[in-house]
C-alpha positions as CSV (number, residue, x, y, z in Angstrom):
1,X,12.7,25.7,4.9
2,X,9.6,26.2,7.3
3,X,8.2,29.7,7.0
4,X,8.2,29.5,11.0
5,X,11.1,27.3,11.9
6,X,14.6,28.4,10.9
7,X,17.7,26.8,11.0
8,X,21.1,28.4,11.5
9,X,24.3,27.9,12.1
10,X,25.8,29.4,15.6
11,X,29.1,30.6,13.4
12,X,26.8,32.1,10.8
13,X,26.1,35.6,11.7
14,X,22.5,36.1,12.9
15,X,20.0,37.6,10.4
16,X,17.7,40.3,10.9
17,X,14.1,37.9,10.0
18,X,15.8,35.0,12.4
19,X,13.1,36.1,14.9
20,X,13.7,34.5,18.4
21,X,16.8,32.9,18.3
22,X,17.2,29.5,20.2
23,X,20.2,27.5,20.9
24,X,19.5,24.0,21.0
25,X,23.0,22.8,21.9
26,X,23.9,21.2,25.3
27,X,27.0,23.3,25.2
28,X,28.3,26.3,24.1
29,X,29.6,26.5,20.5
30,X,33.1,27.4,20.5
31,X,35.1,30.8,19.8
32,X,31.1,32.2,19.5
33,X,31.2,35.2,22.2
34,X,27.3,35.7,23.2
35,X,27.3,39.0,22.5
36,X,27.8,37.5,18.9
37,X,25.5,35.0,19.2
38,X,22.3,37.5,20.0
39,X,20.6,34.0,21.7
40,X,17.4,34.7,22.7
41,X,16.9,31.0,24.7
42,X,19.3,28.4,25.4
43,X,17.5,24.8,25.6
44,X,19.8,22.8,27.0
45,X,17.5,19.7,27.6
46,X,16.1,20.1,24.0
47,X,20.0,18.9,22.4
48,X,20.6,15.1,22.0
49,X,22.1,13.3,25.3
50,X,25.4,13.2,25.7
51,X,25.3,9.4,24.7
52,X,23.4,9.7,21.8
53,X,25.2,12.3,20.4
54,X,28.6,10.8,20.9
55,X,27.1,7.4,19.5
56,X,25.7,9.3,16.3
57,X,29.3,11.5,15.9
58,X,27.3,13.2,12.7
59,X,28.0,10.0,10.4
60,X,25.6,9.8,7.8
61,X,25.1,6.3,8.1
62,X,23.2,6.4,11.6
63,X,21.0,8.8,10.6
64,X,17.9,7.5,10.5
65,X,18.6,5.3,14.0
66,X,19.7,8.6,15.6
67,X,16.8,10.4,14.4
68,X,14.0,7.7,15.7
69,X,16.0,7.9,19.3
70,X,16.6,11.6,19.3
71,X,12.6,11.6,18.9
72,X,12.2,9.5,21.9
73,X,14.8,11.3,24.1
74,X,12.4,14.4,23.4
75,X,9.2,12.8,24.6
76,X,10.6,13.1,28.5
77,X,11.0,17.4,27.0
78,X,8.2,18.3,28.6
79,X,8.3,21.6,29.5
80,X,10.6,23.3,27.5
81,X,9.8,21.9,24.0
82,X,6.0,23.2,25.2
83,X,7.5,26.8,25.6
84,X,9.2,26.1,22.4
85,X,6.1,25.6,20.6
86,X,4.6,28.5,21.8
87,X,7.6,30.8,20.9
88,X,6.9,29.3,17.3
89,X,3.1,30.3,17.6
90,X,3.7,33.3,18.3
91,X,6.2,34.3,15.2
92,X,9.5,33.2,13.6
93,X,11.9,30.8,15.5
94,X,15.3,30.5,14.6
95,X,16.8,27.2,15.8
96,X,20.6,27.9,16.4
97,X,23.1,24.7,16.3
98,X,26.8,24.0,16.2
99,X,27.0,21.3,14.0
100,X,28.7,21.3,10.5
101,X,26.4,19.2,8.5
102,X,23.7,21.4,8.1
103,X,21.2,18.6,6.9
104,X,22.0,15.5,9.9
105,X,21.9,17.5,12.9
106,X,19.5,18.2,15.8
107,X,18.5,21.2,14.5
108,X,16.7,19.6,11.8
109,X,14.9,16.8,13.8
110,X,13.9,19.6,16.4
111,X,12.3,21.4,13.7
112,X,10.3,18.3,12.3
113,X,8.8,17.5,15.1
114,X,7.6,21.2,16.2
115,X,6.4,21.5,12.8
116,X,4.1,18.5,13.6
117,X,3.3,19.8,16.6
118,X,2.3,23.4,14.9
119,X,0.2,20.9,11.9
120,X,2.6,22.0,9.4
């Protein structure tokens, strides 16, 4: 794991070193309460579009294709991956997801490329 760039679960309770806490879903996860959640920033346009991420469904299988398209989707980013950099500059970033595959999610691509853009 990044010393930087955390990832967590949205049902996981949040940890004390999770540092700015941002959700990078494009909707809420369900039964969290946001009180619960302690979410920091909610980047909405960061999360996969709606048709790649019903295309990808979280089978293992498209992966690698999902990954390489996620990546373009988050060239048009623009502004708030730039502010997301920053956050992650300035001190610990924990990337919050829904997802249940903690490994083919996202999350984890979101964090790849930031940690590229940091020179990690």
């Amino acid at each position: 794991m990044s010393a930087r760039i955390w990832l967590r679960r949205a049902y996981e309770a949040p940890g004390r070193s999770d540092g700015t806490r941002v959700l990078v879903d494009r909707i809420w996860p369900r039964g969290v309460s946001r009180d619960d959640a302690h979410i920091d920033h909610w980047y909405r346009e960061l999360a996969p579009s709606d048709e790649l991420r019903k295309w990808f469904g979280h089978e293992t299988d498209r992966w690698e294709q999902f990954r390489r398209r996620y990546r373009e989707e988050l060239r048009c980013a623009g502004e708030q991956l730039a502010e997301l950099v920053e956050l992650a500059r300035a001190g610990r970033v924990t990337l919050v997801f829904g997802a249940r595959d903690t490994e083919h999610n996202n999350a984890v691509v979101l964090r790849e490329l930031l940690e590229e853009r940091l020179g990690a």
